[in-house]
C-alpha positions in Angstrom: -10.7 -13.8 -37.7 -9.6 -13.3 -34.4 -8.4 -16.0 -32.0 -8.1 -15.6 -28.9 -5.3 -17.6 -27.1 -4.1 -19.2 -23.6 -1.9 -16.7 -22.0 0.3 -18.5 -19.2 1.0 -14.8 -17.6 -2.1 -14.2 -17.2 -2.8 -17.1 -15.1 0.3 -16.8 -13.2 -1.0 -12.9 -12.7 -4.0 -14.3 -11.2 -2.4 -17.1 -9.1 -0.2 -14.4 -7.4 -3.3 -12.3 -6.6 -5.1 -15.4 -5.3 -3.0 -15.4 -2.2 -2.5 -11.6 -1.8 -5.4 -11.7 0.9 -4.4 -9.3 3.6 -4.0 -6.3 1.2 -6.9 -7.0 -1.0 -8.8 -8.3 1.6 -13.3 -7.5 1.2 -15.0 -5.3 4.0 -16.9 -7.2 6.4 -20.2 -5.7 4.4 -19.2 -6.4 0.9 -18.7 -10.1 2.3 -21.8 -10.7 4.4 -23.9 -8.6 0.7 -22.2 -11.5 -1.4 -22.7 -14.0 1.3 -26.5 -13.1 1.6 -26.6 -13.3 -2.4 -25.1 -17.0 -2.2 -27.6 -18.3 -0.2 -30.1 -17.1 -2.0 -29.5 -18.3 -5.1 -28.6 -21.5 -3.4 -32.1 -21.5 -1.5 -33.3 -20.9 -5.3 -31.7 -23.2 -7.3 -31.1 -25.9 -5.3 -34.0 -28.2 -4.5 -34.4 -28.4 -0.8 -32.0 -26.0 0.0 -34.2 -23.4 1.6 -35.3 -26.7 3.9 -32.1 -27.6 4.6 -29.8 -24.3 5.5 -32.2 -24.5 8.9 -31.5 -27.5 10.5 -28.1 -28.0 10.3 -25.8 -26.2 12.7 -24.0 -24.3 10.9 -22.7 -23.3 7.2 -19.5 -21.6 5.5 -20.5 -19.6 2.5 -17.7 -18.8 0.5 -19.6 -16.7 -2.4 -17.1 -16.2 -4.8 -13.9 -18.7 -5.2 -11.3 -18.3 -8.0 -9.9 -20.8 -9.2 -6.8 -20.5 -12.4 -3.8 -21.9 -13.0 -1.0 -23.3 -15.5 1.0 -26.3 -14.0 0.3 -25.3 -10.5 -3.4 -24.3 -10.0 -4.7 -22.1 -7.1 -8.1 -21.4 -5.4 -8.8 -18.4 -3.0 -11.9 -16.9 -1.4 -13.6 -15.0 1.3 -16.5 -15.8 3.2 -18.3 -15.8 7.1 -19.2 -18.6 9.0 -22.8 -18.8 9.4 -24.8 -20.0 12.7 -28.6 -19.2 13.6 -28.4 -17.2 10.5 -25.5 -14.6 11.7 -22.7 -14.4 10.8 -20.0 -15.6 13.5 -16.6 -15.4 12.1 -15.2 -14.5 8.5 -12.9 -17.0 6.5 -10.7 -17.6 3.9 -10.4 -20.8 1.5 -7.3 -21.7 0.0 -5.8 -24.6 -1.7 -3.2 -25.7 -4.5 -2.5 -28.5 -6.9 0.2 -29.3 -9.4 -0.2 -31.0 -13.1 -1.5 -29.4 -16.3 -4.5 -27.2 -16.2 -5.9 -24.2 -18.0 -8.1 -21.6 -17.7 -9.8 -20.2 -15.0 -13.5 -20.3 -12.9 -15.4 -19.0 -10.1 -18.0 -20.9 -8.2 -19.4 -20.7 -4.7 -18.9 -23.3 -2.2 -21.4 -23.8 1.1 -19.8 -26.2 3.7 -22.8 -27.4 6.0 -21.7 -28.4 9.8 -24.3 -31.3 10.0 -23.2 -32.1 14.1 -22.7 -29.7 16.8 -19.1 -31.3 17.1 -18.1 -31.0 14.0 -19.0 -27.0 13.9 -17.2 -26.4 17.5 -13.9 -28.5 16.2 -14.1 -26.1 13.2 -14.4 -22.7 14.9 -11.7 -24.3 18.0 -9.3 -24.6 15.3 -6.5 -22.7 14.3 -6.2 -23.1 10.4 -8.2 -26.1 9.4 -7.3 -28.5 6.4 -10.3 -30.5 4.5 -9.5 -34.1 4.5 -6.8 -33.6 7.7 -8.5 -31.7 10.2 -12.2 -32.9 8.9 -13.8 -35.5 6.3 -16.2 -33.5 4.2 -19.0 -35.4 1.7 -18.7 -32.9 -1.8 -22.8 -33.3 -2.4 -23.0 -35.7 -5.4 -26.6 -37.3 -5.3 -27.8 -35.9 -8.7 -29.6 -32.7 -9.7 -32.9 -33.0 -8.8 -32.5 -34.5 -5.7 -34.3 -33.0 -2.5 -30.9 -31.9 -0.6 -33.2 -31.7 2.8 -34.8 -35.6 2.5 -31.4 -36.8 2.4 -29.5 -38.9 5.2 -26.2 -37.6 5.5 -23.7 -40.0 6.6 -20.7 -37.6 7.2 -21.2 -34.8 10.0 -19.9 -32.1 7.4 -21.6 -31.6 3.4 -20.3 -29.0 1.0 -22.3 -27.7 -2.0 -20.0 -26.6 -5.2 -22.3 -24.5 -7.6 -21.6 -22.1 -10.4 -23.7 -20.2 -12.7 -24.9 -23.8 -14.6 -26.0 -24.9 -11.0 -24.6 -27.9 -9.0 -21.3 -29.3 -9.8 -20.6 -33.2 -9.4 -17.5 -35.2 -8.6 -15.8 -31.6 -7.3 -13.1 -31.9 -4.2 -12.0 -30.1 -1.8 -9.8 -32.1 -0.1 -6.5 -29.9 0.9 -8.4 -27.0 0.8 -6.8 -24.8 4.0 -9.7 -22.5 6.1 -8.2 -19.5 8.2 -10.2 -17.2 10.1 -9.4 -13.8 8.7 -10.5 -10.1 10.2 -12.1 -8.2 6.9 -12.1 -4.2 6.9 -14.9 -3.6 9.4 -16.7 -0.4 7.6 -19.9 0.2 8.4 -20.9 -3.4 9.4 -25.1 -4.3 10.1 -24.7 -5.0 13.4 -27.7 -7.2 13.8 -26.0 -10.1 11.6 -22.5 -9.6 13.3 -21.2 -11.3 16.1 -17.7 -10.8 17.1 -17.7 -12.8 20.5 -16.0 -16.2 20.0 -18.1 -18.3 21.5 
């Protein structure tokens, strides 16, 4: 019978890929296709989501984050900065931790700007650290729970969500956001803003 087993170079493979993001960096189209695809399944499967996405002021979608490691554990992914529903500026999500852990995952993350100020301090920023730059409330009220009857305390909510649905008692805190410029290809110009205002 066959068994398969950890490889560490594997994961150390994929950590170096993790932060290769300038040469294997998505199209602006492929990203706003997976981001479209994120919210959708998060409008889906998350009660009150389709309520919710509306009235705040803003949203990161990060689609697709990988996460892998062996001693020290990375976490890259692409996404676009969300605002009326078009896309304003494309990011990337990075962050790093150090003690034993195996394997690897990918999730989607949605961070909601609940404030006007806290979404203008995020795009005014020049690299932007979770937990330094910004306090952000990882959504932990339960599955179930009606995401757009809540009362949210902290101006900025993220949403961590795999393939099972919701995860509780994630982080982020460290995680590092940079504006990035995608490969343009042929972009849809009605969700595409590149003004920076």
């Amino acid at each position: 019978m066959y068994n398969k087993k950890f490889n560490p170079m594997m994961l150390l493979v994929l950590i170096s890929l993790l932060f290769t993001q300038y040469s294997l960096a998505k199209s602006a189209t492929v990203i706003n296709a997976e981001v479209d695809a994120a919210i959708k399944k998060f409008e889906k499967e998350v009660v009150g989501g389709k309520n919710f996405l509306p009235k705040v002021k803003g949203y990161l979608v990060f689609p697709s984050v990988i996460k892998g490691g062996f001693i020290v554990g990375a976490e890259y992914g692409e996404g676009a900065l969300r605002v009326d529903g078009t896309t304003k500026h494309f990011y990337s999500m990075t962050s790093a931790s150090i003690g034993y852990q195996a394997g690897a995952q990918v999730h989607a993350v949605i961070i909601a700007f609940i404030s006007e100020a806290s979404l203008n301090n995020f795009i005014q920023s020049n690299g932007w650290e979770a937990g330094v730059d910004g306090s952000i409330a990882v959504y932990d009220w339960g599955k179930g729970k009606d995401i757009s009857s809540i009362s949210y305390e902290k101006p900025i909510v993220a949403f961590i969500f795999d393939q099972k649905g919701l995860m509780a008692s994630a982080s982020i805190k460290g995680t590092k956001f940079q504006r990035i410029l995608p490969q343009q290809g042929s972009m849809p110009q009605q969700r595409i803003k590149s003004n920076d205002d």
